[in-house]
PDB file with SEQRES, HELIX, SHEET and CRYST1 records, atoms N, CA, C and O in Angstrom:
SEQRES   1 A   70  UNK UNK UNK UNK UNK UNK UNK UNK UNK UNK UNK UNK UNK          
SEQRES   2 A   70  UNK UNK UNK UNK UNK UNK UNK UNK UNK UNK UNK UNK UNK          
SEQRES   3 A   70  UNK UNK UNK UNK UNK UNK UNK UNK UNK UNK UNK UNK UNK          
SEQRES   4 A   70  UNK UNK UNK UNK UNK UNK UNK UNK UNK UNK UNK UNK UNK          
SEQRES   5 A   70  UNK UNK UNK UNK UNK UNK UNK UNK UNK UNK UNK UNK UNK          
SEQRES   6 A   70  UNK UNK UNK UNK UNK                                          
HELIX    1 AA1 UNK A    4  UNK A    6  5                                   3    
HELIX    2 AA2 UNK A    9  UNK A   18  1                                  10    
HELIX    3 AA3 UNK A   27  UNK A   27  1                                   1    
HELIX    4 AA4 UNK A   28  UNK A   32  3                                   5    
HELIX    5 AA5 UNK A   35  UNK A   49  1                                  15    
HELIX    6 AA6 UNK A   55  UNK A   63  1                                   9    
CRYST1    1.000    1.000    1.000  90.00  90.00  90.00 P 1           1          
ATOM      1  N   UNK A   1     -56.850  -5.268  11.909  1.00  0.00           N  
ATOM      2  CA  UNK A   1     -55.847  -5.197  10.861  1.00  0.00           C  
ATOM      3  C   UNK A   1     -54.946  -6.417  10.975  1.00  0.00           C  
ATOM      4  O   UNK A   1     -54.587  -6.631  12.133  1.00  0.00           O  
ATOM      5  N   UNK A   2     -54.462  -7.326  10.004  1.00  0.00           N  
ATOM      6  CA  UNK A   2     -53.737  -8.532  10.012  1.00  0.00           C  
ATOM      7  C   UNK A   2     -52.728  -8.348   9.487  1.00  0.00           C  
ATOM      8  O   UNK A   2     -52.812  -7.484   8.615  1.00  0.00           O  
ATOM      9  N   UNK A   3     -51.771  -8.771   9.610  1.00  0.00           N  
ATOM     10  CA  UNK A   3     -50.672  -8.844   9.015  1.00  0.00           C  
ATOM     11  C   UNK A   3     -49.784  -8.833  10.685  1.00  0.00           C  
ATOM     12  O   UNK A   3     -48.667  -8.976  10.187  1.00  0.00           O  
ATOM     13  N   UNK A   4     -49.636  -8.802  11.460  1.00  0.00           N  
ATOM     14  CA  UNK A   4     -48.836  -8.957  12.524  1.00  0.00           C  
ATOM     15  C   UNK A   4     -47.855  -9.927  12.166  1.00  0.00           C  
ATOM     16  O   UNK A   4     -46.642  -9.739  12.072  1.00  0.00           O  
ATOM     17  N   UNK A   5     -48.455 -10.926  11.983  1.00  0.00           N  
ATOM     18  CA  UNK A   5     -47.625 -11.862  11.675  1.00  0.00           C  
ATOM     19  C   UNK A   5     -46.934 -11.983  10.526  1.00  0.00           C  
ATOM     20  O   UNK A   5     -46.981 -13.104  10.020  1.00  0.00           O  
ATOM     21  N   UNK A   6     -46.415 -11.301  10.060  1.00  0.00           N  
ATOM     22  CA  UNK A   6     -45.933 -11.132   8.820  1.00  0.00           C  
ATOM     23  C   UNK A   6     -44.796 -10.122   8.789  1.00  0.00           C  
ATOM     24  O   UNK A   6     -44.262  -9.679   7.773  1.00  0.00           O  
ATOM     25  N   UNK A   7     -44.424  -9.741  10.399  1.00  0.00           N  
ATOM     26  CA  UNK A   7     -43.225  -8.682  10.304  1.00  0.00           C  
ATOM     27  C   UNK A   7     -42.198  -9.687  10.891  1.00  0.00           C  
ATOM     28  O   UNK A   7     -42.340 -10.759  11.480  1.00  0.00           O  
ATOM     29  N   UNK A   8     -41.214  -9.029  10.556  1.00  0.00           N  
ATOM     30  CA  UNK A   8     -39.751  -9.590  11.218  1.00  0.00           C  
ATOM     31  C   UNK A   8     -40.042  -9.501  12.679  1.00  0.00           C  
ATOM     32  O   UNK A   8     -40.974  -9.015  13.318  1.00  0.00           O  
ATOM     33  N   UNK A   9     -38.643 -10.298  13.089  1.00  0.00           N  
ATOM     34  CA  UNK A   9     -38.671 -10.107  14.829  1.00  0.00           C  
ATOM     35  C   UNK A   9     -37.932  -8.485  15.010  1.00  0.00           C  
ATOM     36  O   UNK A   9     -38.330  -7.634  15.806  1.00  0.00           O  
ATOM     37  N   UNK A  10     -37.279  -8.399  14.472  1.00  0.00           N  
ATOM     38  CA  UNK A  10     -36.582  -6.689  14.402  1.00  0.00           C  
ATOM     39  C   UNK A  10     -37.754  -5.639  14.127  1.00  0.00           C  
ATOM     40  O   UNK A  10     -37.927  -4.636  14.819  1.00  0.00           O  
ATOM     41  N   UNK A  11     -38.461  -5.962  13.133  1.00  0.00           N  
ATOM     42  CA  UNK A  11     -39.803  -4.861  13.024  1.00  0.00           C  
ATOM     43  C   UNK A  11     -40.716  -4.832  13.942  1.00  0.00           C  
ATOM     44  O   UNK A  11     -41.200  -3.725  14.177  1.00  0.00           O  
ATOM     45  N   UNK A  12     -41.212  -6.003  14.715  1.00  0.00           N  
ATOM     46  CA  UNK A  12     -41.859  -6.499  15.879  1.00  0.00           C  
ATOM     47  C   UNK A  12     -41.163  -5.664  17.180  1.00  0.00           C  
ATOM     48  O   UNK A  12     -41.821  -5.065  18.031  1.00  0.00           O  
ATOM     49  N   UNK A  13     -39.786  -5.753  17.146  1.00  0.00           N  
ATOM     50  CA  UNK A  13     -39.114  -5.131  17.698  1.00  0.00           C  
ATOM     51  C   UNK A  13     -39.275  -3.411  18.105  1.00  0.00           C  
ATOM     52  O   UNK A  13     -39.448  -2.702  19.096  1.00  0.00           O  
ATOM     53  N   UNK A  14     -39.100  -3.300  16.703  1.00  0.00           N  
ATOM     54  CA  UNK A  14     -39.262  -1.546  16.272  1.00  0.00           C  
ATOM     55  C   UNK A  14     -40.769  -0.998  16.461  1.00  0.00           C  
ATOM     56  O   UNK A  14     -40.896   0.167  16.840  1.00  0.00           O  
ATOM     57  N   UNK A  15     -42.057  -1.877  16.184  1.00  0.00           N  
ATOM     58  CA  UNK A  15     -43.187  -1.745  16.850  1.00  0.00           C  
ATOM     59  C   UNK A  15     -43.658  -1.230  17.968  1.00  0.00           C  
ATOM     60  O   UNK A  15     -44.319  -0.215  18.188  1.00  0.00           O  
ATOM     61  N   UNK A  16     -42.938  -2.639  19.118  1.00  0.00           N  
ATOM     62  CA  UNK A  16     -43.310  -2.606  20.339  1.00  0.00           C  
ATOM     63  C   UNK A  16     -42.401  -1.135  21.177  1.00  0.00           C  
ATOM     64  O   UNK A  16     -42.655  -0.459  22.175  1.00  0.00           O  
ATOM     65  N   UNK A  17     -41.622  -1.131  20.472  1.00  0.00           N  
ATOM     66  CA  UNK A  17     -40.817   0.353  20.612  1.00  0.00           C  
ATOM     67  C   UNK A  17     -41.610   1.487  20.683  1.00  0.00           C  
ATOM     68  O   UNK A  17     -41.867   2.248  21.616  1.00  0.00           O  
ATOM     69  N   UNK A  18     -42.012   1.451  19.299  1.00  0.00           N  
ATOM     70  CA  UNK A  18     -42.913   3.045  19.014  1.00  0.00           C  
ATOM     71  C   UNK A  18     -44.015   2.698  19.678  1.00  0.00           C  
ATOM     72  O   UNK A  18     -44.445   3.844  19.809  1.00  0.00           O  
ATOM     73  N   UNK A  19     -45.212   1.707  20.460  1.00  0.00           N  
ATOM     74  CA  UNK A  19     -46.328   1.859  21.053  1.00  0.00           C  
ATOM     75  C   UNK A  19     -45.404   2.209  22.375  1.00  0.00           C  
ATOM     76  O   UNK A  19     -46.241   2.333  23.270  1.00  0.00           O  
ATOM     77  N   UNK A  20     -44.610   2.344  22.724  1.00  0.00           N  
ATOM     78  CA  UNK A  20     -44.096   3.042  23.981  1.00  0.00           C  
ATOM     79  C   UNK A  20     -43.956   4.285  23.772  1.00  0.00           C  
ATOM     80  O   UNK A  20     -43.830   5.023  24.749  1.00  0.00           O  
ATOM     81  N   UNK A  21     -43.947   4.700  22.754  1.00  0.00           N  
ATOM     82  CA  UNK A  21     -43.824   6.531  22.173  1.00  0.00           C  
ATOM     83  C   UNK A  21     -42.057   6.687  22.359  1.00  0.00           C  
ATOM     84  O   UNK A  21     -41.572   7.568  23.069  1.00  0.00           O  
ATOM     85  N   UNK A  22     -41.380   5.873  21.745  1.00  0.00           N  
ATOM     86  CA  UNK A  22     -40.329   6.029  21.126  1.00  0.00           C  
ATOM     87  C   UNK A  22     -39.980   7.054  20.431  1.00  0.00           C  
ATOM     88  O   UNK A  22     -40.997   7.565  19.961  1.00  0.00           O  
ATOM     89  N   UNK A  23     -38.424   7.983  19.929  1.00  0.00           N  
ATOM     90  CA  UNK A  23     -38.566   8.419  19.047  1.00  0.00           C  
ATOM     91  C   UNK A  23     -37.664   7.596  18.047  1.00  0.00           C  
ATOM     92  O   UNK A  23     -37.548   6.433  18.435  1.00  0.00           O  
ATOM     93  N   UNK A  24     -36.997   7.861  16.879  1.00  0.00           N  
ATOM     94  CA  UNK A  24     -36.274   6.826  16.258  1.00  0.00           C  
ATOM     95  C   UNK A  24     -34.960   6.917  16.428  1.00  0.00           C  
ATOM     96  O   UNK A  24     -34.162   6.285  15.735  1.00  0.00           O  
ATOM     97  N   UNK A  25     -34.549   7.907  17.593  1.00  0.00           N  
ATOM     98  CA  UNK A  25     -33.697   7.860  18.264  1.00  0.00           C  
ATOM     99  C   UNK A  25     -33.289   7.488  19.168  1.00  0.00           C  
ATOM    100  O   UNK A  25     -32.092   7.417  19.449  1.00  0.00           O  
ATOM    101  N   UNK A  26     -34.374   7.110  19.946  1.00  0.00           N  
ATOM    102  CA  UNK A  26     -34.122   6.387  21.187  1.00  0.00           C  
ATOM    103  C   UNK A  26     -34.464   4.699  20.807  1.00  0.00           C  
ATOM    104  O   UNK A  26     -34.193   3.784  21.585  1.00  0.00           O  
ATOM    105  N   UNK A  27     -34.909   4.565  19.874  1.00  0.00           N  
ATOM    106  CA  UNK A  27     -35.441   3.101  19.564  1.00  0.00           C  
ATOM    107  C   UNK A  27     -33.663   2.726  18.791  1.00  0.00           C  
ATOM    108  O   UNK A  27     -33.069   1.744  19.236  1.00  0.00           O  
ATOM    109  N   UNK A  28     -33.117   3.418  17.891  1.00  0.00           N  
ATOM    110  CA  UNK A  28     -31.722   3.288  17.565  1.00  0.00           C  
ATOM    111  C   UNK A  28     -30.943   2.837  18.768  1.00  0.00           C  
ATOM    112  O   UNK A  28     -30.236   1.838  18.639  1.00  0.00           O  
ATOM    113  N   UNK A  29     -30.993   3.475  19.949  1.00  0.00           N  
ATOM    114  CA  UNK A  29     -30.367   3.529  21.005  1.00  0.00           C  
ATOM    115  C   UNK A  29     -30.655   2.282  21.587  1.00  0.00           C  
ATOM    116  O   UNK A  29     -29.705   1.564  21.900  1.00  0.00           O  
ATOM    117  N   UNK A  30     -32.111   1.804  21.837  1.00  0.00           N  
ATOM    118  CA  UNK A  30     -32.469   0.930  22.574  1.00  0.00           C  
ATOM    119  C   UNK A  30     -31.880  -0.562  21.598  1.00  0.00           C  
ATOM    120  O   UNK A  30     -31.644  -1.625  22.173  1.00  0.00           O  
ATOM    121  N   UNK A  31     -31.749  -0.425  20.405  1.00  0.00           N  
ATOM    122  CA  UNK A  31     -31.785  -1.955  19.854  1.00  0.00           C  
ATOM    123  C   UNK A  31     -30.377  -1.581  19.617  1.00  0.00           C  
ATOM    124  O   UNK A  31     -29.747  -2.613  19.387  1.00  0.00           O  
ATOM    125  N   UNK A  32     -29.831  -0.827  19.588  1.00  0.00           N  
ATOM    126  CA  UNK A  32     -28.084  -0.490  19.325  1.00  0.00           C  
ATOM    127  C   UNK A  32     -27.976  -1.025  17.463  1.00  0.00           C  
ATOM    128  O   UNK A  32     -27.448  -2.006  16.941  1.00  0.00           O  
ATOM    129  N   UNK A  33     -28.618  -0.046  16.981  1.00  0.00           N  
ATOM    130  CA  UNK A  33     -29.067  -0.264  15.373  1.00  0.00           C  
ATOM    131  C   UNK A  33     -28.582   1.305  14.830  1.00  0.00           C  
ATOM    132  O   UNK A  33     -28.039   2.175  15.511  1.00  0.00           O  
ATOM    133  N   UNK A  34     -28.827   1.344  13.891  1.00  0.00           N  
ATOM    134  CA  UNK A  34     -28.654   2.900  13.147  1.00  0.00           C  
ATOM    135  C   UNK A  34     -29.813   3.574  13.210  1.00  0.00           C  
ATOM    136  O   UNK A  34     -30.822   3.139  13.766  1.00  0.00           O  
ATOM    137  N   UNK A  35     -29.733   4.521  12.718  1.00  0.00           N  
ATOM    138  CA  UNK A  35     -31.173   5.534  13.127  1.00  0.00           C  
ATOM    139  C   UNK A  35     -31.737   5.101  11.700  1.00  0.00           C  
ATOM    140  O   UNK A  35     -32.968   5.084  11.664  1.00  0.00           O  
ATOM    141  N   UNK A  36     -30.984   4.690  10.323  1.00  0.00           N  
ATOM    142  CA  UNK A  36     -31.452   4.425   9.402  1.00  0.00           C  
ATOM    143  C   UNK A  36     -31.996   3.199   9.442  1.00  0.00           C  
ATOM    144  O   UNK A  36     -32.995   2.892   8.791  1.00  0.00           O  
ATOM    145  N   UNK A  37     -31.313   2.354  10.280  1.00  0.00           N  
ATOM    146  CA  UNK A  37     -32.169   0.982  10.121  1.00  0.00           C  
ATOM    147  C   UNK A  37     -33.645   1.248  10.984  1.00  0.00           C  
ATOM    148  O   UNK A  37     -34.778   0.879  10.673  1.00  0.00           O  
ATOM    149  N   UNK A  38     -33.312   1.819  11.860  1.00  0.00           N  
ATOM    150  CA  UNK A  38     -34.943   1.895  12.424  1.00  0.00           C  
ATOM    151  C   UNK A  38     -35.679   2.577  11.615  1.00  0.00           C  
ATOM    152  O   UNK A  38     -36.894   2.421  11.731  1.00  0.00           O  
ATOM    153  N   UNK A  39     -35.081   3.690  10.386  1.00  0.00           N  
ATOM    154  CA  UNK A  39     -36.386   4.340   9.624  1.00  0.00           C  
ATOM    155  C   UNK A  39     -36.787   3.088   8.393  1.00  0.00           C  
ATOM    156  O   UNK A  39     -37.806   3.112   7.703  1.00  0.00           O  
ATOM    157  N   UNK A  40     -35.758   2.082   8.339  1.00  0.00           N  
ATOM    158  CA  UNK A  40     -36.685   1.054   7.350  1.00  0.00           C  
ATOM    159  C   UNK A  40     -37.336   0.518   8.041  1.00  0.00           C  
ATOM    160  O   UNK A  40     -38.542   0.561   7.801  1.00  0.00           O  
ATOM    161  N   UNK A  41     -36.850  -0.255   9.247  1.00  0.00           N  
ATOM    162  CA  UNK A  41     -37.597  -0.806   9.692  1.00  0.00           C  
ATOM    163  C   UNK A  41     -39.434   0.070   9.911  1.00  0.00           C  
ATOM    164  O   UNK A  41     -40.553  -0.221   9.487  1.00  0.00           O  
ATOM    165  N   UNK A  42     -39.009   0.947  10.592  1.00  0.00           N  
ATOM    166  CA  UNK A  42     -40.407   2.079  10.833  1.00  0.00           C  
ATOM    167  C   UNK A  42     -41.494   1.950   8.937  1.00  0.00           C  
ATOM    168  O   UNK A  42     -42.688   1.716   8.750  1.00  0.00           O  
ATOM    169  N   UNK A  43     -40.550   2.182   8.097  1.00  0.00           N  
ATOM    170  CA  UNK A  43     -41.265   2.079   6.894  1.00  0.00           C  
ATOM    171  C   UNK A  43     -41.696   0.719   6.190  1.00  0.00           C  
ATOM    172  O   UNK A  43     -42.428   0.719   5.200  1.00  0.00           O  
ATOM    173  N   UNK A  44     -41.212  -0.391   6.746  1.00  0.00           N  
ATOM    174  CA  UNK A  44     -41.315  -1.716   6.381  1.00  0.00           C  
ATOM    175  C   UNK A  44     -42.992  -2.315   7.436  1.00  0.00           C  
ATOM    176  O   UNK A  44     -44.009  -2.915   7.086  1.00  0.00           O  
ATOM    177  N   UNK A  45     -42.576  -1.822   8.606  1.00  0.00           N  
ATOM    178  CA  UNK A  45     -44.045  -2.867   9.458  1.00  0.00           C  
ATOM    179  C   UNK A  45     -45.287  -1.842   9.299  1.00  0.00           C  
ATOM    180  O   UNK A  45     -46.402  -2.205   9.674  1.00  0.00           O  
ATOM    181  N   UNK A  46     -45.116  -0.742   8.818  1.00  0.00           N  
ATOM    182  CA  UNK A  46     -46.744  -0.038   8.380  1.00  0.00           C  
ATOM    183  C   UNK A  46     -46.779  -0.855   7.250  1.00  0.00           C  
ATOM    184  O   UNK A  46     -47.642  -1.723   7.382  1.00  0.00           O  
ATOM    185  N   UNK A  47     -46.088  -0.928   6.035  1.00  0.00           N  
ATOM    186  CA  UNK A  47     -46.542  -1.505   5.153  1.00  0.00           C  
ATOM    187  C   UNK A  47     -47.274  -2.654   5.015  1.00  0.00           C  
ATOM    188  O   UNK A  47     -48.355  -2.882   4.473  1.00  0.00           O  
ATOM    189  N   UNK A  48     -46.203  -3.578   5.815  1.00  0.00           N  
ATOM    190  CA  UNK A  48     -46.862  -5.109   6.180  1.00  0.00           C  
ATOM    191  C   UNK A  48     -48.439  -4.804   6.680  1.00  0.00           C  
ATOM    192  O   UNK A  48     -49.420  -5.309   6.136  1.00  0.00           O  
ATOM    193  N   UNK A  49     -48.478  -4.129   7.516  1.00  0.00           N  
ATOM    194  CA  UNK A  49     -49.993  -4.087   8.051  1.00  0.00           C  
ATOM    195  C   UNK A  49     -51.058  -3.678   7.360  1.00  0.00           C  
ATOM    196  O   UNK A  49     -52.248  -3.929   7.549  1.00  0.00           O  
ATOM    197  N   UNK A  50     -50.331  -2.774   6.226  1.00  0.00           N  
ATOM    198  CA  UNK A  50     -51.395  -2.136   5.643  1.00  0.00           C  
ATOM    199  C   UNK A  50     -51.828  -0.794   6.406  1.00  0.00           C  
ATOM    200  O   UNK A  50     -52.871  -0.179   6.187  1.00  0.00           O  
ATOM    201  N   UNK A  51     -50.852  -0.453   7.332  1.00  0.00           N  
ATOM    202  CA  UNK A  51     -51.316   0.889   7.799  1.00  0.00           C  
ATOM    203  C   UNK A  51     -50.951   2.047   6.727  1.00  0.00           C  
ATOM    204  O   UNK A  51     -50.352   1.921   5.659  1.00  0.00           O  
ATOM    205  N   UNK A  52     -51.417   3.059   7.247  1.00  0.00           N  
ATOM    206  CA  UNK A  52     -50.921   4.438   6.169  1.00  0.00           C  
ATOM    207  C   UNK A  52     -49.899   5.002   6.960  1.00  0.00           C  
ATOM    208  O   UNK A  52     -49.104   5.689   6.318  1.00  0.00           O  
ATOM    209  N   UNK A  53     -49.694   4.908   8.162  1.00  0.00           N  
ATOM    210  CA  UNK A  53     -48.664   5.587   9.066  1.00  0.00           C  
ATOM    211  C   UNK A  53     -48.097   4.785  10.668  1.00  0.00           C  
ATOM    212  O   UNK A  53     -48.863   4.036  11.276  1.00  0.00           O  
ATOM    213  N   UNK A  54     -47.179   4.982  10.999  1.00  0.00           N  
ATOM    214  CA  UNK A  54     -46.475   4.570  12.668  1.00  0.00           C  
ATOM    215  C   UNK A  54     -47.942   4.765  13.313  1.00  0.00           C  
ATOM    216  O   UNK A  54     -48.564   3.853  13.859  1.00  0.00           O  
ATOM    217  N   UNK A  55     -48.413   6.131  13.163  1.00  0.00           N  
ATOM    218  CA  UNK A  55     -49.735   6.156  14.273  1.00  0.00           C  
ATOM    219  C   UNK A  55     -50.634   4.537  14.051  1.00  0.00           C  
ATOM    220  O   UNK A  55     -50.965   3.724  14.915  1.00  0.00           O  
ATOM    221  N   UNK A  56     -50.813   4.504  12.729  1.00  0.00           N  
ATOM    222  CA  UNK A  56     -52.075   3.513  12.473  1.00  0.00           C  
ATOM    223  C   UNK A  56     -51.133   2.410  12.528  1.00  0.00           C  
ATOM    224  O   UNK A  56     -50.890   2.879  11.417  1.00  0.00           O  
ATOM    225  N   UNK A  57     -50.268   1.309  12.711  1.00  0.00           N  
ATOM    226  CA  UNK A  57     -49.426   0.558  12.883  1.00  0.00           C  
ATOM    227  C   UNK A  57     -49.615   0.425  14.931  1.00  0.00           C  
ATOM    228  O   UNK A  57     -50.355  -0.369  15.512  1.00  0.00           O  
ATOM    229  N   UNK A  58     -48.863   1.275  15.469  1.00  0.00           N  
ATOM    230  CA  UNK A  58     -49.461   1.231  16.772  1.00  0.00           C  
ATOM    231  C   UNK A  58     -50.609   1.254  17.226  1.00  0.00           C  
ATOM    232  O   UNK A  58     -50.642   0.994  18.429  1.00  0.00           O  
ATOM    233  N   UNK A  59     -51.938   1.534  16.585  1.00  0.00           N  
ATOM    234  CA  UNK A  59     -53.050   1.322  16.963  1.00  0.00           C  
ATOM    235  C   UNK A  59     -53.335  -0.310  16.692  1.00  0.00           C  
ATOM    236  O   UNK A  59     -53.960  -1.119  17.377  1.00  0.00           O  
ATOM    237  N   UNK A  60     -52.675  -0.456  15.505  1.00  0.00           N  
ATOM    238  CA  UNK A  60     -53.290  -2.365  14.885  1.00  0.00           C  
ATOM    239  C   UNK A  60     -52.590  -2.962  16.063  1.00  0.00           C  
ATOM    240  O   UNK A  60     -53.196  -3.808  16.720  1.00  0.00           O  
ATOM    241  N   UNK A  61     -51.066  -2.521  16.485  1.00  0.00           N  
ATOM    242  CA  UNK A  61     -50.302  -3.156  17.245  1.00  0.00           C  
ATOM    243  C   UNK A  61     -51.262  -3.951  18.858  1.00  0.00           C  
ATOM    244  O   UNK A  61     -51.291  -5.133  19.201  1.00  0.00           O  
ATOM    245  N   UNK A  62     -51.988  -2.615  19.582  1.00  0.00           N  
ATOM    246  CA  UNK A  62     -52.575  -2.582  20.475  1.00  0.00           C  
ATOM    247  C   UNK A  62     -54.237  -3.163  20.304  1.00  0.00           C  
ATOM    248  O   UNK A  62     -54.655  -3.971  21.133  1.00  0.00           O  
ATOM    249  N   UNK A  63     -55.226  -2.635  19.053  1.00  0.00           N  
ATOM    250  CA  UNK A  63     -56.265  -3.501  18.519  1.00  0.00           C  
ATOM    251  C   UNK A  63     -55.381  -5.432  18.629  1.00  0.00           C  
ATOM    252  O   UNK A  63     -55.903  -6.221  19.416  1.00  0.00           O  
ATOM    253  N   UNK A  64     -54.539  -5.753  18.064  1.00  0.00           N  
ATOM    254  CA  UNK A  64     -54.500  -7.070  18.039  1.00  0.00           C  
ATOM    255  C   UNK A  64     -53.967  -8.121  19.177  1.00  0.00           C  
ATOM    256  O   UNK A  64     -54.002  -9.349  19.259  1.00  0.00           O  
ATOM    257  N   UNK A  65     -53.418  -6.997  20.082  1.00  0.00           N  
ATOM    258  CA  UNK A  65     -53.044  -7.823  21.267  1.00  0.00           C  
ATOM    259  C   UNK A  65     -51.535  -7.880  21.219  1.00  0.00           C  
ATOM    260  O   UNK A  65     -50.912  -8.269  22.207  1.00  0.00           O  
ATOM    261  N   UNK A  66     -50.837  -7.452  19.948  1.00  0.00           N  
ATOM    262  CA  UNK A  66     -49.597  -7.831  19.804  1.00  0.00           C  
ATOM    263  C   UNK A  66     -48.602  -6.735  21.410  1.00  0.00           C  
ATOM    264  O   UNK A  66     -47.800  -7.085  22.276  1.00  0.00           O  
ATOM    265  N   UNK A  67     -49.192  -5.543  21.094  1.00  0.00           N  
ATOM    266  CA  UNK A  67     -48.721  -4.882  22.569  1.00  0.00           C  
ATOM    267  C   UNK A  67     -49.936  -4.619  23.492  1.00  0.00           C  
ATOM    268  O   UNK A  67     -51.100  -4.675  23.097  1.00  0.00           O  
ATOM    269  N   UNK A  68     -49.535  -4.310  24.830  1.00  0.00           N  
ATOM    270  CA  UNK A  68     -50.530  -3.773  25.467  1.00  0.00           C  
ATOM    271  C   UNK A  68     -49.793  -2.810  26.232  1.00  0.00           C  
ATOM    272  O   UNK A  68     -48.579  -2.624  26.305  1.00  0.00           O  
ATOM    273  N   UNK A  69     -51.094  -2.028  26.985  1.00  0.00           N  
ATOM    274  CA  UNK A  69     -51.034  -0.967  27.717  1.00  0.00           C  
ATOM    275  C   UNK A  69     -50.047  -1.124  28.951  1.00  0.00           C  
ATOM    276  O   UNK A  69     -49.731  -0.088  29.536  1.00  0.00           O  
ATOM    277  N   UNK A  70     -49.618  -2.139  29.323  1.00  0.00           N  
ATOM    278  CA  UNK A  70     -48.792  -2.507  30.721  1.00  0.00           C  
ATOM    279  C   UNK A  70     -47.592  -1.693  30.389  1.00  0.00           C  
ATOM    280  O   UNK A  70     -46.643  -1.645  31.171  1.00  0.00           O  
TER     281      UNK A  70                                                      
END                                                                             
């Protein structure tokens, strides 16, 4: 799936968040953001990717190398 490159550094951000199994509360917490900015953000980098959901977004995340398992 392509488009990685095509998210913000904040959505990149909010990404590498949720492949840690974030919730959008603790990802609020972690970037010291609103819980609303993390739900655009959350609704902005599936789009970019072309995923249908956070699940399929963290899978492209980990398929492309952008996160890994460490």
């Amino acid at each position: 799936m392509a488009g990685i490159e095509r998210l913000t550094g904040r959505e990149g951000d909010v990404l590498r968040l949720m492949a840690k199994g974030l919730s959008d509360n603790e990802i609020a917490a972690e970037l010291v953001v609103s819980q609303e900015t993390v739900k655009t953000h959350v609704g902005n980098g599936p789009a970019k990717l072309g995923a249908r959901d956070r699940t399929q977004a963290v899978i492209a995340a980990y398929e492309s190398g952008f996160v890994s398992a460490r």
